[in-house]
N, C-alpha and C positions, 0 to 999 in steps of 0.2 A: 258767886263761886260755884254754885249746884249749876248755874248756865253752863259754865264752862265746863265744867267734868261733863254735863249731857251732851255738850257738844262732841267734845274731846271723845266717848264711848260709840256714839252717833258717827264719828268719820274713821274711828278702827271697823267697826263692823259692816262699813261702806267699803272700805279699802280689803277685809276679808271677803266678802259679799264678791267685789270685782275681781279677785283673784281667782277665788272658784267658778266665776265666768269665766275669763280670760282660760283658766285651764281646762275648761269645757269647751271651750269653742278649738281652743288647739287640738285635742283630743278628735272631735269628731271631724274636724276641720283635713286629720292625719288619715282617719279614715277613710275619708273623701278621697285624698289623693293617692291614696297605695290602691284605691281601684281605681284612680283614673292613669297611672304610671303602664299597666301592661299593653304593649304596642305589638304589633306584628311585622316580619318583615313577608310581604307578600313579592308574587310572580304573575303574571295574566296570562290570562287562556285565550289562544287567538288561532286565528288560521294559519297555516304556513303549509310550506312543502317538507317532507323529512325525507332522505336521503339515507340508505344503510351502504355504507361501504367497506373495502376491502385496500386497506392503506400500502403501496409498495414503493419499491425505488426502481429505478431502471437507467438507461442509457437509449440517447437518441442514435439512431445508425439509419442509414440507408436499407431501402429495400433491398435492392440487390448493387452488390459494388463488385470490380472485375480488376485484379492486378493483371497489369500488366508490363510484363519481364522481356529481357536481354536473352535469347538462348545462344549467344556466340559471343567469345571473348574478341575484347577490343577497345579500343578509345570511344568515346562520346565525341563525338564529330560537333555536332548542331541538337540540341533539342528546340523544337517548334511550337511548344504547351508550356505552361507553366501551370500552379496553383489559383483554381477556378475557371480553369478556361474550357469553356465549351467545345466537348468534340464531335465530331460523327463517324459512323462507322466504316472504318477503309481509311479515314486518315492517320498522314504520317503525322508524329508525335514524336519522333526520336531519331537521330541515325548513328551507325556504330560506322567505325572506318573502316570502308569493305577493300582497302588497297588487296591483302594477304587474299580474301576468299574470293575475288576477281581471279587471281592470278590460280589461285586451285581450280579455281573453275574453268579454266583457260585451258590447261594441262590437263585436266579429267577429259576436256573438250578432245581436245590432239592426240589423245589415246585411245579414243574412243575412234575418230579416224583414222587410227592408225590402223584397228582390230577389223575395222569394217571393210580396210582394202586388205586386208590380210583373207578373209574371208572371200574377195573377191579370186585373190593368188591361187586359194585353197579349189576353189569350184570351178578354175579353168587346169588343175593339177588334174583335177578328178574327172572333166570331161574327155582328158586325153588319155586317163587309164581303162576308163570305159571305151574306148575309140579301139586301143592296141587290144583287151584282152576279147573285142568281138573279132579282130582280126585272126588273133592266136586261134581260135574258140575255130574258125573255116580251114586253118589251114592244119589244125589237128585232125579235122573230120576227113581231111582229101588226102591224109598220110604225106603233106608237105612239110611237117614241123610236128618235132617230138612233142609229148605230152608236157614234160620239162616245162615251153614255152610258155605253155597256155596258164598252168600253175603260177608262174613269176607275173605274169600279167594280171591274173588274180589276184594277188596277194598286193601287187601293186593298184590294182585298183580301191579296195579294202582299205588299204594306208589311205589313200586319199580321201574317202567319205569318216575316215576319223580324225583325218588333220582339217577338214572344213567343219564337223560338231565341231570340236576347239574353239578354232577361230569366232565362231559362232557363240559360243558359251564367255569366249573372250569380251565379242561384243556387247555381249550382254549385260558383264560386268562394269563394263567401259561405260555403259548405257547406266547402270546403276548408280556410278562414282563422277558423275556429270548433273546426277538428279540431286547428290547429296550436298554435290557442292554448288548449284544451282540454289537449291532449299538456305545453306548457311551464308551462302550471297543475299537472296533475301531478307532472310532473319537478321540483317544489319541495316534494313527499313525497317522501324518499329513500325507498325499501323494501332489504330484504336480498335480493337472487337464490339463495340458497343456504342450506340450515343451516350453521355452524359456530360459528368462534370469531375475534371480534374481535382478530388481531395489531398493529395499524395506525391510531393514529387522526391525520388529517394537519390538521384543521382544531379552532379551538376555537367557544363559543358568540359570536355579535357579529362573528365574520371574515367579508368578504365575501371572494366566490368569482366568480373573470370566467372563462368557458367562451368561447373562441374557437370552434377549429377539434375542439378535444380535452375531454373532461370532466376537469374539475376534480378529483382525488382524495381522498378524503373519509377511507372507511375502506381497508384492507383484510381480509379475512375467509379465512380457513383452512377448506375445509370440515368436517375431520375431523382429529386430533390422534390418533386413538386407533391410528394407522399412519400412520408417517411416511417420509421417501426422503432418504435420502443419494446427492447427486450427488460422486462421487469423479471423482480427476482422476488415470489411471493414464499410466506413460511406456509409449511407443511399446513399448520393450524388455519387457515385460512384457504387452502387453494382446492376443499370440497367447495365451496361457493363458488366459485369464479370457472364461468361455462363461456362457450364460444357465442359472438355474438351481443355480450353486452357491452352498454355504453361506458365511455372511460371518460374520466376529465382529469388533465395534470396540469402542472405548470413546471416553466424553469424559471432558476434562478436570474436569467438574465433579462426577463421581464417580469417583475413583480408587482404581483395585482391580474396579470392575465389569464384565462384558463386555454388551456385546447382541451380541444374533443375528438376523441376515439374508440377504435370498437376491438375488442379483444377478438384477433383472429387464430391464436391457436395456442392448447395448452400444450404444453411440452411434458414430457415422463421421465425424460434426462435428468435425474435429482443430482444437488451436490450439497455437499454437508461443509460447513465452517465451523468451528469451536460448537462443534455436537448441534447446532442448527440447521433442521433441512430444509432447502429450497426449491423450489420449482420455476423453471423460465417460463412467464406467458409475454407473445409476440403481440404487442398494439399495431397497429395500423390506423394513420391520421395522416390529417392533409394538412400539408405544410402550406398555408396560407400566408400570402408578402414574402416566403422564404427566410421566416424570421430563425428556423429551426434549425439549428447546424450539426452537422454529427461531434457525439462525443457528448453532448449536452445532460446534463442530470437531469432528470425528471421525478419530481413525484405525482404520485399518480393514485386516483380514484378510482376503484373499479364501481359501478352501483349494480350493488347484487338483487336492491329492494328499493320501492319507493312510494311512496302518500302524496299526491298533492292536495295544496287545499284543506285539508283536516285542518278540527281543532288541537293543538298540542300543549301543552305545560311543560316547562322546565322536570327532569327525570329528578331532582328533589324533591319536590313539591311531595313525592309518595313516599319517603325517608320520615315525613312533619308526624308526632304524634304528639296531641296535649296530653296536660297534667291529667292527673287522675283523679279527681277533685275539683270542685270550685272553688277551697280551700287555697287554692294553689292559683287562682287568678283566671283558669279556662277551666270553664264549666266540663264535666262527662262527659262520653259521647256517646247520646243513646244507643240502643239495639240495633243491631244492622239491620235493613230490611230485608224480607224473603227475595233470594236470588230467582230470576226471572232461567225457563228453560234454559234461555240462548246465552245465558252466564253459567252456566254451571258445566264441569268439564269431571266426568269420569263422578259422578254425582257432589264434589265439591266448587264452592263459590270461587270460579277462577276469577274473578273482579278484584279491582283493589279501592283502597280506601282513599279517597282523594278530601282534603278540609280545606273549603272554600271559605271568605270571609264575608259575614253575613251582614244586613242591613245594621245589624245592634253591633256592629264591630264584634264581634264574635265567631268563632269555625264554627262552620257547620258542616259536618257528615254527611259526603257524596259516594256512593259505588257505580265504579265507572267500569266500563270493559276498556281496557289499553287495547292498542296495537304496535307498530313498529315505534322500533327504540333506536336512534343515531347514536347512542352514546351522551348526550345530551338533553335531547327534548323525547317525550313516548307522546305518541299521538293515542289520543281520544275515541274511541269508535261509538260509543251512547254514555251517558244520554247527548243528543246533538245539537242542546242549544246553552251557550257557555257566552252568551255576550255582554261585556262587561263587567266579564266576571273577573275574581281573582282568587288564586289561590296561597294558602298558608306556606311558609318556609318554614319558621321559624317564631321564637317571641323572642322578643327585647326587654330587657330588665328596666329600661326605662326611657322618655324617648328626648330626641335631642333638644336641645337648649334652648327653648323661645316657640316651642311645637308642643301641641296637645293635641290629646283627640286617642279615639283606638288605631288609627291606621297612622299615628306619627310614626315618622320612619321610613313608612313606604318601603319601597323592591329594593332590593338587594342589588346596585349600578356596579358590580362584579360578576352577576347570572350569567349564564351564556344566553347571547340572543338567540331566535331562531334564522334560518338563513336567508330569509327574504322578509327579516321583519325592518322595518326602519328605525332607526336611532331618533329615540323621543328627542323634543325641542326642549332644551336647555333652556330656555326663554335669555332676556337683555340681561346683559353681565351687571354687577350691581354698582354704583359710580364710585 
């Protein structure tokens, strides 16, 4: 019986004994894992090119385009052109029905001969008054003929060097009213002014067309397609940047994925204000390549006011990361910043910022970096200038994903912005 109770006391104080183990190993065991749980989500530091731009919208138009109008009322007889068709200068392109302005010009014509024989009527009037009053003029002198005579001969001669100006001023007008109806007989052969290309046709065949004060619009004509201009339309806040001479990239909508390239040829001072926003027109100039470009096209558009190639850069986050302030708190302090070097210090303050790298022990560590240009997304690096392989801090994770250990469970952030010439990491084989 004394067996049994020393046994029976012997496996309680075995089975307390294993409890305060069991709850000692869980205890430290908890330990363990609340410092192996803080992960970081990192970014890497790599070379690329960064890009500072100046975002706008615009419209594709021709360099220079030329309407061309109807100045005389009339039927559309024939047009010879249509939409897209290549002209040259001198050719006809339209005709109005010149039956009426024929016929004015016929009658301008017959009037005008008419003035000119009149003219002639007039200078053989006046040869004969000058003949009589030199006659009169001898026989007043030899007291054959009163004075009387010589006066009506004069005064007849007179009449007749004013009835030939006339005639003369007649012809003239006659010469005037032949030219005009000459001119509006023309003006019912359209011709092209320009080489290009038919964008515009405003009238069909059989339309008539009434020219007031204004020509009538007919076609319009594109001289040259083979260079085109985007007129953009930049905010006030932006167009101190944007100078003559730098490079542009835009795309339209109708090929996505494409870029063109152009160069900003001239700013404009013409502002115009929308819902209290002011704008400024800047003129691109680019080359229409395959003629893929059509007027009228949207465009947005890059201007690059700044650019890095080559540099190291980091995500424009990465400088936002600051750890806990404690080691209490999972990431250790971060020691004293070091003494800023001359070529970082600006107006005697550290213009550097604090960049937290992740360190062999999985751990930030504390870089001061000099930045440079900022895209909006990534700031490039300028010292210190050797960052290979490196990575830097985002952010911490409270804990890291399901079947993952380690400090760097988690890994980058597959939402960052990439940089623009970085390649998209390999996803490695899909899982079966």
């Amino acid at each position: 019986m004394k067996i049994v109770k020393t046994i029976l006391k012997l496996i309680v104080w075995l089975a307390v004994l294993g409890g305060l183990g069991y709850g000692g190993w869980r205890y430290f065991d908890s330990k363990k894992v609340a410092a192996e749980v803080v992960t970081y989500r990192t970014a890497p530091i790599q070379r690329t090119d960064i890009y500072r731009t100046v975002e706008a919208t615009g419209t594709v138009q021709p360099i220079k385009e030329v309407e061309v109008g109807a100045q005389v009322n009339g039927r559309i007889v024939k047009l010879f052109v249509d939409y897209n068709s290549t002209v040259t200068n001198g050719q006809v392109v339209a005709l109005v029905d010149p039956q009426v302005y024929e016929a004015n010009y016929k009658s301008a014509l017959g009037e005008l001969h008419s003035n000119e024989a009149n003219v002639k009527k007039c200078q053989s009037i006046l040869t004969l008054a000058e003949k009589t009053l030199k006659r009169k003029q001898e026989l007043v002198k030899s007291s054959m003929a009163p004075v009387a005579d010589y006066d009506t001969a004069l005064e007849a001669r007179d009449t007749a060097i004013a009835s030939l100006e006339a005639a003369q001023a007649s012809v003239e007008r006659s010469q005037a009213s032949v030219s005009q109806a000459k001119a509006n007989l023309d003006y019912c052969t359209i011709i092209s002014p320009v080489n290009g290309i038919v964008i515009v046709r405003s009238v069909d065949e059989g339309q008539t067309v009434v020219s007031s004060m204004n020509a009538v619009p007919v076609f319009k004509i594109a001289t040259d397609l083979k260079r085109i201009q985007v007129e953009a339309t930049v905010p006030e806040a932006d167009i101190g940047n944007v100078r003559e001479g730098q490079d542009v990239s835009f795309t339209v909508d109708a090929y996505p994925g494409l870029k063109f390239a152009g160069t900003v040829k001239q700013v404009r001072m013409a502002s115009s204000t929308t819902s209290s926003v002011v704008t400024y027109p800047v003129i691109i100039e680019a080359d229409n390549l395959g003629g893929k470009l059509y007027p009228g096209m949207t465009a947005n558009i890059s201007v690059h006011i700044a650019e890095a190639k080559g540099v190291w850069a980091v995500t424009s986050a990465a400088f936002r990361f600051k750890p806990p302030a404690s080691p209490a708190d999972g990431v250790p302090a971060a020691g004293p910043a070091p003494t800023p070097s001359p070529a970082a210090t600006k107006d005697g303050k550290d213009a550097r910022k604090a960049l937290y790298l992740l360190g062999e022990d999985g751990q930030p560590e504390k870089v001061m970096v000099e930045v440079g240009l900022n895209d909006g997304n990534f700031t490039e690096i300028k010292s210190p200038t050797d960052f290979a392989d490196r990575v830097a801090v985002l952010g911490v994770n409270a804990a890291p994903p399901k079947g993952l250990t380690g400090p760097t469970a988690g890994g980058s952030n597959p939402f960052m912005p990439r940089p623009p010439n970085a390649k998209k990491p390999n996803a490695g084989p899909k899982a079966p």
